[in-house]
C-alpha positions in Angstrom: -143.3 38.7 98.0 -142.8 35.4 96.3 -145.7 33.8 94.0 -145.4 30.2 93.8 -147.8 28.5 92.5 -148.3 24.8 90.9 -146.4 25.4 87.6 -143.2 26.7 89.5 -143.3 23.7 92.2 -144.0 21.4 89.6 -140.4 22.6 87.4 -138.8 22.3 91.0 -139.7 18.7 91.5 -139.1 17.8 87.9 -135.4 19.4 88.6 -135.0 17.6 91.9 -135.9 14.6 90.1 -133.1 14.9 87.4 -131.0 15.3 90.3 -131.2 13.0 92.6 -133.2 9.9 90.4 -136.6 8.4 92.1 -134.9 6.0 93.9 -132.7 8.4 96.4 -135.7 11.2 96.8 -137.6 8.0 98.5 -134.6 7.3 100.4 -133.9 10.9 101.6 -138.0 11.7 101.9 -138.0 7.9 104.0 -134.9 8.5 106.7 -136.5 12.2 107.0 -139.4 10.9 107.8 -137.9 8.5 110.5 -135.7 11.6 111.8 -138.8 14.0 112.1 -140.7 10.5 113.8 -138.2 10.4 116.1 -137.3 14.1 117.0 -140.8 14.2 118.0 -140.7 10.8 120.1 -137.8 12.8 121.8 -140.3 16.1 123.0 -142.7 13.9 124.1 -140.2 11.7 126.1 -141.7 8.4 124.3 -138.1 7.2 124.1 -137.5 7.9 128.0 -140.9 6.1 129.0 -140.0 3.0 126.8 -136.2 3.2 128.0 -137.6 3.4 132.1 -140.1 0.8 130.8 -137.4 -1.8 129.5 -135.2 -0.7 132.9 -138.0 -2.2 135.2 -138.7 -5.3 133.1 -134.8 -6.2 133.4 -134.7 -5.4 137.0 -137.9 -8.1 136.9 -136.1 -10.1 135.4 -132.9 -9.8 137.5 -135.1 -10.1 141.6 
């Protein structure tokens, strides 16, 4: 349907630059980084084995 190829993503990113400026596209391209990080910390349930994990060591702490 669509052909893109290197010449066409190439006048995207040089547009997307213009935009936005270096700095902000490794701001944006950093914090989606961390959201994708943590979306996937949230199917794995990482986040509820170190939240269960930090629960037992203050109930340690408490006995």
């Amino acid at each position: 349907m669509f052909d893109i190829g290197v010449p066409e993503l190439l006048i995207i990113l040089v547009i997307v630059i213009l935009l936005f400026g270096v700095g902000r596209i490794g701001k944006i391209a950093g914090e989606m980084g961390k959201g994708i990080r943590e979306f996937r910390d949230g199917l794995n349930g990482v986040g509820e084995e170190t939240k269960t994990s930090n629960d037992k060591q203050e109930s340690q702490k408490e006995a």
